[in-house]
C-alpha positions as a Markdown table, in Angstrom:
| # | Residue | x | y | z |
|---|---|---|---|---|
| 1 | Unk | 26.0 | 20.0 | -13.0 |
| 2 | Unk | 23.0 | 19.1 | -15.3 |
| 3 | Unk | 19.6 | 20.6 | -15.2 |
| 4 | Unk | 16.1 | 20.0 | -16.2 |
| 5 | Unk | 13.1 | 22.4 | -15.8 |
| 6 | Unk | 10.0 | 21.2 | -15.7 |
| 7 | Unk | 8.1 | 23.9 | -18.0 |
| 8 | Unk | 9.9 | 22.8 | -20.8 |
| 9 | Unk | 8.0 | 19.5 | -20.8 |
| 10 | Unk | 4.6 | 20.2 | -18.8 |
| 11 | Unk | 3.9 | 24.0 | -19.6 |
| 12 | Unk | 3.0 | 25.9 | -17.1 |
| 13 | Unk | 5.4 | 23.9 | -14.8 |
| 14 | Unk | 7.3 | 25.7 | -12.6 |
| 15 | Unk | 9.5 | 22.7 | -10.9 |
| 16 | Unk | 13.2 | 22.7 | -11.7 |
| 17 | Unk | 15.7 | 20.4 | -10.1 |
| 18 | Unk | 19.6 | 20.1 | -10.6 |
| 19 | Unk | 21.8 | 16.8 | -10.1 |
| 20 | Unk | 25.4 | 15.6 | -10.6 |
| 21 | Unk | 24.5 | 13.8 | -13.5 |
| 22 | Unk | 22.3 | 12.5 | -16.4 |
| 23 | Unk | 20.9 | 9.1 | -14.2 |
| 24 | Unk | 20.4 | 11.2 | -11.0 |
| 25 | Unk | 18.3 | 13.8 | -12.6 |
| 26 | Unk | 16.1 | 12.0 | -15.0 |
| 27 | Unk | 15.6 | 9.9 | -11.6 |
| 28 | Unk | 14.5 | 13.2 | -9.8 |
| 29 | Unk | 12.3 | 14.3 | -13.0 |
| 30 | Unk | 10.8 | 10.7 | -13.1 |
| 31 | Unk | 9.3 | 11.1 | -9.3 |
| 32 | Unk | 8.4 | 14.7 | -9.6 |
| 33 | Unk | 6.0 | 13.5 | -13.1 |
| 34 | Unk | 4.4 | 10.4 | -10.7 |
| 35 | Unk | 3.9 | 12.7 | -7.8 |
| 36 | Unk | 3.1 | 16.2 | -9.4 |
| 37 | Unk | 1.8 | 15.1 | -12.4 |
| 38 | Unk | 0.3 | 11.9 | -11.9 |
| 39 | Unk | 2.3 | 9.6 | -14.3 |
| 40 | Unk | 1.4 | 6.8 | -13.0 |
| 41 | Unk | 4.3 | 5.3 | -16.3 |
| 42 | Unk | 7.0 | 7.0 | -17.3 |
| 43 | Unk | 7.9 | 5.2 | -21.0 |
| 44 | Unk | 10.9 | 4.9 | -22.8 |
| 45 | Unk | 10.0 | 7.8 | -25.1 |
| 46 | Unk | 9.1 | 10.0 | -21.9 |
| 47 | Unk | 13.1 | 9.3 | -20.6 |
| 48 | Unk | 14.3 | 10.1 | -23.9 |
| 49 | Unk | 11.9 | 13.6 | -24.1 |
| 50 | Unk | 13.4 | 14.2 | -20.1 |
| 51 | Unk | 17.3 | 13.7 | -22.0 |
| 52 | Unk | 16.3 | 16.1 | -24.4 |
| 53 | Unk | 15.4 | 19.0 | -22.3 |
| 54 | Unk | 18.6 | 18.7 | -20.0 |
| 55 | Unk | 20.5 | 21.2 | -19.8 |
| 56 | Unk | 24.8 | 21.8 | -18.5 |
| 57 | Unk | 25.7 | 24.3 | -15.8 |
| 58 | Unk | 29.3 | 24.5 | -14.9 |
| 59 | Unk | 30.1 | 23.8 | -11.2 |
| 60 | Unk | 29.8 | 26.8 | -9.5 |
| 61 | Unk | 33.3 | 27.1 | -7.9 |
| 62 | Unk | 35.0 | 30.6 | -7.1 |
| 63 | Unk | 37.9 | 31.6 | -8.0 |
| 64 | Unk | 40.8 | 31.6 | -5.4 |
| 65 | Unk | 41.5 | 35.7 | -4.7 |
| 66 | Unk | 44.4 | 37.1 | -6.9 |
């Protein structure tokens, strides 16, 4: 599961999101910054700043009982 948290970009941000992977979450982060934000373009440098700032979260699966 990867992660990306707003704050880390835009301080003062509170918006996280999560996602399966890389393509579906910088997707998600490139909406929120046109909607919240009011990035009207998101350039390539912006995309790479978003890749930066993602974070990995293991799947959280539980453990069949022993």
């Amino acid at each position: 599961m990867k992660s990306f948290e707003c704050g880390t970009l835009v301080p003062g941000c509170r918006w996280h999101t999560s996602a399966e992977n890389e393509a579906d979450l910088v997707s998600r982060v490139v909406h929120h910054l046109h909607d919240d934000h009011g990035e009207q373009m998101v350039r390539p440098n912006m995309i790479e700043e978003i890749k930066a700032r993602i974070t990995d979260h293991p799947s959280e699966r539980r453990q069949p009982a022993a």
